[in-house]
DOPA-690575 format. One record per atom (N, C-alpha, C): x, y, z. Coordinates in pm, whole numbers, plus 32768, in hexadecimal, padded with zeros to 4 digits. Atoms other than C-alpha are relative to their C-alpha. Example, Ala and Ser with C-alpha at 12.3 -4.5 7.8 and 13.67 -1.06 7.14 Angstrom:
80597F898000 84CE7E3E830C 805A80788000 7FAE7F897FFA 85577F9682CA 7FB3806D8049 
This chain:
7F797FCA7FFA 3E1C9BC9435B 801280607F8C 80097F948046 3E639D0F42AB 80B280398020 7F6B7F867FCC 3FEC9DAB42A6 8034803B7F6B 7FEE7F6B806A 402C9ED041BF 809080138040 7F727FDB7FEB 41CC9EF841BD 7FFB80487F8F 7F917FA5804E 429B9FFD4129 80877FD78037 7F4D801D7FD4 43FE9F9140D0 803980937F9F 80117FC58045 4478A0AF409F 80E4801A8012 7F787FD77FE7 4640A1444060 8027806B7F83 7F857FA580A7 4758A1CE3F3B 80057F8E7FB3 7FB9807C8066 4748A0EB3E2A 806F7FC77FD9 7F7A80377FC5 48509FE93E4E 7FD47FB28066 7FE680347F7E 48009F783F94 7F8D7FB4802A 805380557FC4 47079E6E3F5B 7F8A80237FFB 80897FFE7FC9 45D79EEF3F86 7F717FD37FB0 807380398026 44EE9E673E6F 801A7F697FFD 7FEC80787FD7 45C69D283E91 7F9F7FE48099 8045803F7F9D 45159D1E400C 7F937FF17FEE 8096801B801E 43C59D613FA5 7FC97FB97FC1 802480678066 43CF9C863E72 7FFB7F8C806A 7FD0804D7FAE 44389B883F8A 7FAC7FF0804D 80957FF47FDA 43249BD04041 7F957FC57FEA 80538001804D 424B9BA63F45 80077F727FDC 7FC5808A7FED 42AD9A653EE5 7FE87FA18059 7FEB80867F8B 42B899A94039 7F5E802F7FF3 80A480017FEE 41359A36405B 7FCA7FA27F8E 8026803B8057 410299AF3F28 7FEA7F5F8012 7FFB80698003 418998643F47 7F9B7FEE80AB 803A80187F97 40DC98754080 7F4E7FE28011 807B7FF58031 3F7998743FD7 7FBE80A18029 80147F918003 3F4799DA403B 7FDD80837F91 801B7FB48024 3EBC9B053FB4 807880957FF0 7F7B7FAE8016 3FCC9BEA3F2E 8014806A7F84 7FF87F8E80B7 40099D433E4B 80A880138043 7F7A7FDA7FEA 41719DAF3E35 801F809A7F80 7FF87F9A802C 41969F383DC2 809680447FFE 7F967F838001 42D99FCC3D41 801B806E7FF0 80207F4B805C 4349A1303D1D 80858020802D 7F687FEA8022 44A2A1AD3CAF 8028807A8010 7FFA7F978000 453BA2F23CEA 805080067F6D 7FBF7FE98072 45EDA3903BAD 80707FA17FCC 7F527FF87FF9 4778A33F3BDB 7FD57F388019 7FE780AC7FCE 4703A1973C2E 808780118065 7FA680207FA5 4845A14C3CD1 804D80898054 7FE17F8E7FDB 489BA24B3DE3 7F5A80498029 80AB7FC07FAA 470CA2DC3DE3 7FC57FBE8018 8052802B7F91 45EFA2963E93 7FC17F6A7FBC 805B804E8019 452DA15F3E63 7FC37FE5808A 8049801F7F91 442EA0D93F2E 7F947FAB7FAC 808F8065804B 43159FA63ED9 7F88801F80AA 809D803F7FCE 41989F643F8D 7FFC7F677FF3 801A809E7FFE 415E9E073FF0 7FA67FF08052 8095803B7FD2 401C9DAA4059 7FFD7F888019 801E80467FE1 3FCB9C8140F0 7F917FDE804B 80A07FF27FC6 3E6F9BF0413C 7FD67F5D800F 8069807F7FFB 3DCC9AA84180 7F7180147FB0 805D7FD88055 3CC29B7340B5 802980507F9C 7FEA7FBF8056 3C809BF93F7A 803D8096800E 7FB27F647FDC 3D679D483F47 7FB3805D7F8E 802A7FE38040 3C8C9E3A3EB3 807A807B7FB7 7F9F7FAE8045 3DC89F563E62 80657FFB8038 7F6B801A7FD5 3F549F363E58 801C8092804E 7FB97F5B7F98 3F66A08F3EF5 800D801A8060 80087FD07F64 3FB3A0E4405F 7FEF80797FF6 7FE97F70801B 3F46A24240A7 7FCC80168092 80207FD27F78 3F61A2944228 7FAD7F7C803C 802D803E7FC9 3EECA14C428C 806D7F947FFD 7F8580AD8002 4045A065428E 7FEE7FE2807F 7FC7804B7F7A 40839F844395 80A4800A8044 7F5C80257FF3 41E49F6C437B 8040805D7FB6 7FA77FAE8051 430DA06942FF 80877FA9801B 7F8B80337FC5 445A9FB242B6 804B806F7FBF 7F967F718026 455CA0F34297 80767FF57FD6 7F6D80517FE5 46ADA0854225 804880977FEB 7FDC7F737FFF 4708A2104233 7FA380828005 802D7F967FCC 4697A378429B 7FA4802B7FC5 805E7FC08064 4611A3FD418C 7F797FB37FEB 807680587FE5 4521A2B94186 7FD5800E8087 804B80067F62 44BBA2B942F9 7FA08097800B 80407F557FDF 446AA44C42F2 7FBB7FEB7F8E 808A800D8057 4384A40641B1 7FAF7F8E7FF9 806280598030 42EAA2CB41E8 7FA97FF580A2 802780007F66 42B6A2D94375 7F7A804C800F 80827FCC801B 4187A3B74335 7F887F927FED 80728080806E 40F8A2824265 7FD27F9D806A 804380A27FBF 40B5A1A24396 7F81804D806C 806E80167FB4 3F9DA198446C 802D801C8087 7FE0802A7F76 3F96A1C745DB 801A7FA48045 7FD480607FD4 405FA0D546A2 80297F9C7F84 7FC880538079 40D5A0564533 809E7FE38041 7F597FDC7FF5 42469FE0452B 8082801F7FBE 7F9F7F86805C 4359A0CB44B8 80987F87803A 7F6B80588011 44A69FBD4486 806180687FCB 7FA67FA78021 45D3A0984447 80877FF1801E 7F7180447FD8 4731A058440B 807380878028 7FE27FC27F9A 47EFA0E5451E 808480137FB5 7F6F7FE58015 4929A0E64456 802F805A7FBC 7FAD7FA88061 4911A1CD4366 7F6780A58056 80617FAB7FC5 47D3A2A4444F 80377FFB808C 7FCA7FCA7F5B 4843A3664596 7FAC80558033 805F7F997FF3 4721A42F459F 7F927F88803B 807F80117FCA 4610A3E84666 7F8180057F99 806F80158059 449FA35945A9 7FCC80768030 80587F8D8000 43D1A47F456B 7F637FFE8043 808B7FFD7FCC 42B7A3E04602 7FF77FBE809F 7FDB807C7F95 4288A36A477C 7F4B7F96802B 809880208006 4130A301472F 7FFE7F697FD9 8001809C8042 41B6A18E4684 805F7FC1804E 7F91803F7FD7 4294A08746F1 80477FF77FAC 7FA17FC0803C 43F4A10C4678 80847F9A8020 7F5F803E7FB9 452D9FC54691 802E80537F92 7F7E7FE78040 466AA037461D 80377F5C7FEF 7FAB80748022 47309F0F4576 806B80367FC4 7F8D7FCF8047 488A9F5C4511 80347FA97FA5 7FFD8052808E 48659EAA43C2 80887FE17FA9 7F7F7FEE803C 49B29F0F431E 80647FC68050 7FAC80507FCB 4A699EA84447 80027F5B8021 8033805B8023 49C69D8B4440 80287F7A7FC6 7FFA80418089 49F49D0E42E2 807A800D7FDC 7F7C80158000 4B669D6C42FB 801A7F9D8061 7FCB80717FC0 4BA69C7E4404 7FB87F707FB0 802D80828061 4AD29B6A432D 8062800B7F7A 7FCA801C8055 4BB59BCE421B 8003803B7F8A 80277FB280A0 4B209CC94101 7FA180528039 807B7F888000 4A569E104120 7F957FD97FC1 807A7FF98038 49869D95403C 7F7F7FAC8025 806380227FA7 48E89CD6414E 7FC78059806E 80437FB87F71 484B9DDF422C 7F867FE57FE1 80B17FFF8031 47059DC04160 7FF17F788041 8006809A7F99 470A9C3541FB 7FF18013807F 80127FD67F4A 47509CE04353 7F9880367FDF 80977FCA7FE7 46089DB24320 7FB47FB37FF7 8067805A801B 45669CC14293 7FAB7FB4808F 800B80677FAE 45C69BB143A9 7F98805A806F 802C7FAE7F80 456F9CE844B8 7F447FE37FE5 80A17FBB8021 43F79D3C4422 7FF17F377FF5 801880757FF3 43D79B9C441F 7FF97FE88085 8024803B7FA5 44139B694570 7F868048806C 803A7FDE7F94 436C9CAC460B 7F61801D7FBD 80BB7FDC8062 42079C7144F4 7FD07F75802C 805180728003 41ED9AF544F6 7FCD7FD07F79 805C7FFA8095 414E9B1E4394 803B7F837FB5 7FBA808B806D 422F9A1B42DF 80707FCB8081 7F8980457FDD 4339990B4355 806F800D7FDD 7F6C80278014 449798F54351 80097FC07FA1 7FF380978057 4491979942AA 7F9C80077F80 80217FE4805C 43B5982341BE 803280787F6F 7FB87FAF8031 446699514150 80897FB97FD4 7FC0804A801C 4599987F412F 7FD27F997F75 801D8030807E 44D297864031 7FDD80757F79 800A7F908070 447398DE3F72 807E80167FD4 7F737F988029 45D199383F50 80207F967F8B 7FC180928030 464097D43ECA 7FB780157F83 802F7FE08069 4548980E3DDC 7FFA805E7FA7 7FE77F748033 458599623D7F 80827FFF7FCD 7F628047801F 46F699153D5A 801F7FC57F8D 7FD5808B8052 46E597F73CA1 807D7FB78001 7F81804C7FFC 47F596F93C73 8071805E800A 7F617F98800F 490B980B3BEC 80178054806A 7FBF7FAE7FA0 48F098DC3D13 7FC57FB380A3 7FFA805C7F7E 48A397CE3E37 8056800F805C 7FA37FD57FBF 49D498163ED0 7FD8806C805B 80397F8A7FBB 495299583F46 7FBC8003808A 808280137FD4 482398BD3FFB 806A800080A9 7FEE80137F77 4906984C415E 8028809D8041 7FEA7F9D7F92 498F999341A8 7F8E806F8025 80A87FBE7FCE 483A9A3D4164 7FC37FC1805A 8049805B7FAB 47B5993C4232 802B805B80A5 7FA47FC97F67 48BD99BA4355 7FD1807A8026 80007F6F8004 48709B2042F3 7F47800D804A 80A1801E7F8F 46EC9AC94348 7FE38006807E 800680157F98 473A9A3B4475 804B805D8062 7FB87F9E7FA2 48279B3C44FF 7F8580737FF9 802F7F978025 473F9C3F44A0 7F547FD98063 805380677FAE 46109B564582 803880218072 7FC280047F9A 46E49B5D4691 80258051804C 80047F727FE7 472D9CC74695 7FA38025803A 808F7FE47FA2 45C49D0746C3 7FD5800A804F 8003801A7F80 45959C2B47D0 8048801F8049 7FFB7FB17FA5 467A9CBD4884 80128095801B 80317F737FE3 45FE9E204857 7F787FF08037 80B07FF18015 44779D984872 80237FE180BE 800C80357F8D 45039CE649B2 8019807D809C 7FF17FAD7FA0 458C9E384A55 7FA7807F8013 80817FA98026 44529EF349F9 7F8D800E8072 
């Protein structure tokens, strides 16, 4: 097992929180795992985007370069520069809420998840990264639910436990989405 993700958005909106998250459940999972950040200037508001590797084998480099598996997009500017980065028949995740544009590529499998709308009906924007998450969980397989959930708890810790049920929700709505885009596919 081999999956090369890019999480990639505007800083703010989660996105090395998902990958760290990522990273993490592989971990606890006995897995093989690099986790690569990279910041645009401005942090909050510019670009970020991490590399998360995951392997049942040794990872010889944290770098994706035109060989990802997976693009999670949580905006435009990410989808039109990272969508290049996947592979043929890779999958390009993209949140439909704040992207109206059509994926630049018709060469991958392209869901739309409308993340923001999403994570406002769960309760906080600052769950869409949970809706991607949950999405690229249900339509990879790569990690569990019930595992990602014990990452959080742990990531959290006691003082911010509270947090963990509606992320939990935000997971599962964001799962659910998927399936029924994977199902009308």
């Amino acid at each position: 097992m081999l999956e090369k993700s890019i999480c990639a958005g505007f800083g703010g909106q989660g996105v090395m929180s998902m990958g760290r998250l990522m990273a993490y459940t592989a971990m606890y999972r006995d897995l093989e795992v690099s986790w690569l950040p990279s910041y645009g200037p401005e942090m909050r508001g510019g670009t970020a985007n991490c590399h998360v590797i995951i392997s049942d084998t040794l990872i010889g480099s944290p770098v994706i370069a035109h060989d990802a598996t997976s693009v999670l997009a949580l905006n435009l500017p990410s989808m039109e520069k990272f969508a290049g980065e996947l592979v043929e028949g890779g999958l390009l995740i993209f949140n439909s809420s704040l992207i109206e544009k059509a994926p630049p590529r018709n060469d991958v499998r392209a869901v739309a998840v409308p993340a923001n709308a999403i994570a406002s009906e769960v309760g906080t924007l600052k769950a869409a990264n949970m809706v991607m998450l949950g999405a690229w969980l249900q339509l990879t397989g790569v990690l569990a639910l019930e595992d990602v959930v014990l990452a959080l708890k742990k990531v959290f810790g006691p003082s911010k436990e509270h947090f963990v049920p509606m992320n939990e929700t935000a997971l599962t709505r964001g799962m659910e989405a998927a399936a029924a885009v994977a199902s009308t596919v």
